[in-house]
N, C-alpha and C positions, 0 to 999 in steps of 0.2 A: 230339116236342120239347115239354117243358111251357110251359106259357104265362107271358109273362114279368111280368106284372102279377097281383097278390095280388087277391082279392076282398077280403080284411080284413088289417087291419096287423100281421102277426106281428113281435113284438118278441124279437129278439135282444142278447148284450150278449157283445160281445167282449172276454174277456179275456187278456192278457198281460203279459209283463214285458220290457221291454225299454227301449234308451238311444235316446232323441230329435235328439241332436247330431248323430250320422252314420247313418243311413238303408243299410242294410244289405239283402240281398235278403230276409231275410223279413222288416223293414221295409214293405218296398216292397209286398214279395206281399200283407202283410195290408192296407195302403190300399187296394189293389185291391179286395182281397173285400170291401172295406166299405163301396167307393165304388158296388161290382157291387150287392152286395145290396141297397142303400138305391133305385138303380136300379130296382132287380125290383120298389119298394114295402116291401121289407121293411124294420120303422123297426127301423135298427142302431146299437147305439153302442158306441164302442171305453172299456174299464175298462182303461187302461194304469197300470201299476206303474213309475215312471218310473226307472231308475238314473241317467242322466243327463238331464237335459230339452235341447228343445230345439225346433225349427220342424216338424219332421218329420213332423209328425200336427194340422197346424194348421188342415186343411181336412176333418176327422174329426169329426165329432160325439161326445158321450161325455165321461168325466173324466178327469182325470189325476193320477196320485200321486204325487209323487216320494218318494223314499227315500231314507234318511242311506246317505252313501257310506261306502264300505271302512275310509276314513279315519278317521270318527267315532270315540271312543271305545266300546270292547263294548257297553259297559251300554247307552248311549244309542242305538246304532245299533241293538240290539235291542228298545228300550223302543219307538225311534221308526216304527220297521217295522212292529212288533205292533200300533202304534194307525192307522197306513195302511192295510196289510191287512182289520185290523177296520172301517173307512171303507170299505173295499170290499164287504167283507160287507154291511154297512147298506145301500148304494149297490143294490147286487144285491136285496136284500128291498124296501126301498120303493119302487123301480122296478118291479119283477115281471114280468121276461123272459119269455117262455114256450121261451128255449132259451138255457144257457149255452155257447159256445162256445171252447173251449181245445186248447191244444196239448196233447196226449201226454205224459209225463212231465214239465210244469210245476208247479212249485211254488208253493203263495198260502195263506201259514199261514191257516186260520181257512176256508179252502174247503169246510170238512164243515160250515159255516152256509148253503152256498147252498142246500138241500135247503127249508130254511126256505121258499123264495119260491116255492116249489110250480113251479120249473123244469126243464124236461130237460137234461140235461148230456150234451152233443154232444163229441167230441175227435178231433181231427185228428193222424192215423198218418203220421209223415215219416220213421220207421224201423225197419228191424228191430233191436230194442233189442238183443237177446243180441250180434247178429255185431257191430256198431260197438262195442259196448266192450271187445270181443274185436279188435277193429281199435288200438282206444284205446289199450288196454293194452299190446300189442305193438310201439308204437312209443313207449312211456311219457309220450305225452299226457294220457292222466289214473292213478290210482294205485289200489290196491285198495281204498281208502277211499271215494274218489272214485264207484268205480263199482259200489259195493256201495249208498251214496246216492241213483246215478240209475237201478239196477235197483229198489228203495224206490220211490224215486217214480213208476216207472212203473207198476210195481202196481197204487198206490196209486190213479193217476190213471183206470187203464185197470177197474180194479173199479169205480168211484163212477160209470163213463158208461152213461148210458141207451142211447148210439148212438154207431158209430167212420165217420171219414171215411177212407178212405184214399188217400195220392197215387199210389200203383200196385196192380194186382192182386197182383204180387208179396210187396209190403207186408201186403195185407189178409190174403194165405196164410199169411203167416209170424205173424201175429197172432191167427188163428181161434182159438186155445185159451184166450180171453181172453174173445170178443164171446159166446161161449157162441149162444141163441137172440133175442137183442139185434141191432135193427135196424144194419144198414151197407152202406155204399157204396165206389165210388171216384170220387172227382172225381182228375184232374190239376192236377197247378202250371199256372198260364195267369197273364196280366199284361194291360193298359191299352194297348191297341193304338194309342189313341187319342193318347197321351202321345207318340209318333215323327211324327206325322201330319207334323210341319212340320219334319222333321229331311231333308237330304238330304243321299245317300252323295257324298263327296267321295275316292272311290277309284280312278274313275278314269284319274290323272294316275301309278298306283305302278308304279312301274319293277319291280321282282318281285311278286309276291302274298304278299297281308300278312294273315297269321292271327293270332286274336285269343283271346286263353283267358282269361276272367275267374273269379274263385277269391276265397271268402270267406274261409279258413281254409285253412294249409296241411296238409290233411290226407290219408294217405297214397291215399286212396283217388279224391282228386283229379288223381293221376299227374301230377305238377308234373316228378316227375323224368324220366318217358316223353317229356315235351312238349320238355324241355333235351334229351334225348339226339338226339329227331327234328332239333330245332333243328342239334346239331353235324354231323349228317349230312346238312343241307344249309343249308350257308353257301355263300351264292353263287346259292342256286335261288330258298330264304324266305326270310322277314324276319317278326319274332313280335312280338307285343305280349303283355304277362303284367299284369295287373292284376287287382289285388287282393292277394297273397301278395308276399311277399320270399321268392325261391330262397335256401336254407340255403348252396347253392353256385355255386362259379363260374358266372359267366351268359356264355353263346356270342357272338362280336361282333354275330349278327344277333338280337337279344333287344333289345327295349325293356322296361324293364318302369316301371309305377305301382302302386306300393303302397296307394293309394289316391287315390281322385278323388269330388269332389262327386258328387250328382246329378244336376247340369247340365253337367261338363265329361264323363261315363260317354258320352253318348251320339253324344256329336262324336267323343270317341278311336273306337268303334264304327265310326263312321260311315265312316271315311276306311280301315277295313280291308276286305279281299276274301273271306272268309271265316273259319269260329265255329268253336272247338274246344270239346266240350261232355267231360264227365269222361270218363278215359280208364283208370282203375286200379278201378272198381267192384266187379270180381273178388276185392279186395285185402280186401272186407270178406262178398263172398260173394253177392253180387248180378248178378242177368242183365237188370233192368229200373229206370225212372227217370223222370222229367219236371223235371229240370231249370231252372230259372229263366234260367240264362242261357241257353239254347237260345230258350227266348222272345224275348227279348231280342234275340236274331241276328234272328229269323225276320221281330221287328216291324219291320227294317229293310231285309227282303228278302236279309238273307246268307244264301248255303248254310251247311251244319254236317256236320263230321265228329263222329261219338259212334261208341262201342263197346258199346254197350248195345240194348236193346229200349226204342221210345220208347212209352211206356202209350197216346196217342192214337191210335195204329197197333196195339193188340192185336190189331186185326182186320184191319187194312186193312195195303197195300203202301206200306213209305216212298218217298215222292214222289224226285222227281229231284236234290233240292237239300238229299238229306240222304245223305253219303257214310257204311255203317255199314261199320266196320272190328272185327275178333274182341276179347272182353271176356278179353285172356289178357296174360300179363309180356312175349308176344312179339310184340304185335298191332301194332307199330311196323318193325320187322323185316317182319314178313310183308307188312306193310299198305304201305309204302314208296313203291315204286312209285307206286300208288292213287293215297296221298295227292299227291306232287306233279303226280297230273296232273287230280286233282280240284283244286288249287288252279290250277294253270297256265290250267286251262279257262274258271274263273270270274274271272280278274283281270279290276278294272275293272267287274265287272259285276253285277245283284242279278237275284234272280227278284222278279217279283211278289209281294207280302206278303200280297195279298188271297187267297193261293193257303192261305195258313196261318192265316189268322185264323179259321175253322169249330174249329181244334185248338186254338189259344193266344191268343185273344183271351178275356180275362176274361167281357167282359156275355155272351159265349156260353155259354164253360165252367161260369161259377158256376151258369146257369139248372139244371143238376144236382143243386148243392148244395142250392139253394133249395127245391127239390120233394121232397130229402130233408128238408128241415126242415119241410114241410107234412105229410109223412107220418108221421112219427115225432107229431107234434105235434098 
């Protein structure tokens, strides 16, 4: 286990784009690594591209840019972008990182000036790019323009890194004809254990067992539709919470769903269920492994989880008790049936110990990985 204190301050600068208003799970995940790694010593600071501002990064160190929205006029929306971005660049040079760190096929016009600051450029693999726009495409989520753009920019992004992070072995396989002899790792998705300390499950009092499926996007590989179908085959046994997504269709009488919810109200809906549905259609984009953020999420609160996948913590190890796996197939609801209600029936009312999971999905553990790839590389 590397040691979690620096001898000297390696200076990191994380950069992304994203909206400050509502706090999204990779929102949340990159707080984390930045609240983890400043922990470790490492002095980090977040280079956020702002689309929408908001509180959401207000205990982050670093700057912040916003940028004209959609609404703007062309010209100016572009005039106004191009001289943010270029503030970013500047930002990047006369700080002088000794690691830029980015997502994987993001975009920051003017990004071919970070070389400038004599930094290494790190990037974080959260997909196998081919099979999702192949996922994308086939459900007409995005369009052949679309995804001739985000295959560009991954290229793009994936040729200019010194070194690739990846959130599954999986992920790093499907990506090796990219990192060439270029340093890389796998760290997994982990969160802020620390953030539930004072939350307690208020579950229970529930008359049936109440499963919880949280979902950023409804995207087909999320299995929103496997989750309704289990749902209509048992009304009368569960009772389901769906947050995050609006079902395109009819929802079962035992279906709650939140389309969305704070920061602060996510953790109390959590709280009051019996166990965690983590994604259930994976197969749908070509995948047999994952690290999930909401699976975190359950575990910080001591919920068991049913998933149909290989969880990357466990490449080596046996899933523990209070992680029901069910087949990564269109029929794994069907087959799995049974299972699930009597993995649910077992746990109402009840949590396992969280300290059991925090060695896998507590951040200040997990990222101590990342950070030792950044001492290495660097």
């Amino acid at each position: 286990m590397p040691e979690l204190m620096h001898e000297r301050k390696l200076k990191v600068a994380y950069v992304i784009r994203l909206s400050l208003n509502q706090m999204d799970g990779i929102g949340r995940k990159v707080r984390d690594q930045i609240l983890a790694w400043r922990e470790a010593g490492v002095d980090t600071r977040l280079l956020a591209f702002v689309n929408v501002d908001g509180e959401g990064m207000d205990d982050v160190c670093g700057w912040r840019l916003t940028l004209a929205s959609d609404k703007t006029c062309l010209v100016v929306r572009k005039i106004q972008r191009t001289i943010q971005f270029l503030k970013g660049a500047g930002i990047i040079f006369f700080w002088r990182p000794d690691i830029i760190y980015t997502r994987a096929g993001s975009r920051h016009w003017g990004s071919f000036l970070w070389k400038c600051s004599g930094a290494e450029r790190v990037i974080e693999l959260n997909a196998a790019i081919e099979s999702e726009i192949v996922s994308l495409l086939r459900v007409g989520q995005i369009d052949e323009r679309e995804s001739y753009a985000r295959r560009q920019a991954w290229k793009k992004s994936m040729l200019e890194a010194d070194g690739y992070v990846s959130v599954s072995y999986e992920i790093e396989k499907q990506n090796k004809e990219w990192m060439g002899d270029k340093p890389h790792t796998v760290v997994w998705n982990s969160i802020d254990f620390s953030k539930y300390d004072n939350i307690n499950r208020t579950n229970s009092a529930n008359k049936l067992p109440k499963v919880v499926f949280v979902g950023a996007a409804d995207y087909e590989w999320n299995g929103l539709d496997k989750l309704l179908d289990l749902a209509r085959k048992t009304v009368g046994l569960i009772e389901y919470v769906v947050i995050g997504v609006w079902p395109s269709t009819e929802v079962p009488e035992n279906v709650e769903v939140h389309p969305f919810l704070d920061k602060e109200e996510l953790p109390m809906i959590l709280a009051s269920c019996d166990v965690g549905m983590a994604t259930l259609a994976l197969h749908r984009k070509g995948l047999e492994e994952a690290s999930p953020l909401k699976v975190r999420e359950y575990a910080a609160l001591g919920m068991p989880t049913i998933v149909s996948y290989d969880e990357t913590p466990f490449h080596e190890e046996a899933m523990p008790a209070w992680i029901l796996r069910i087949p990564n197939s269109e029929t794994s609801i069907t087959e799995s049936l049974r299972a699930i209600i009597t993995f649910a029936d077992n746990w109402k009312g009840k949590a396992f110990d969280r300290d059991e999971a925090r060695s896998f999905f507590h951040a200040e553990i997990v990222e101590q990985r990342r950070t030792a790839f950044f001492d290495k590389i660097k």
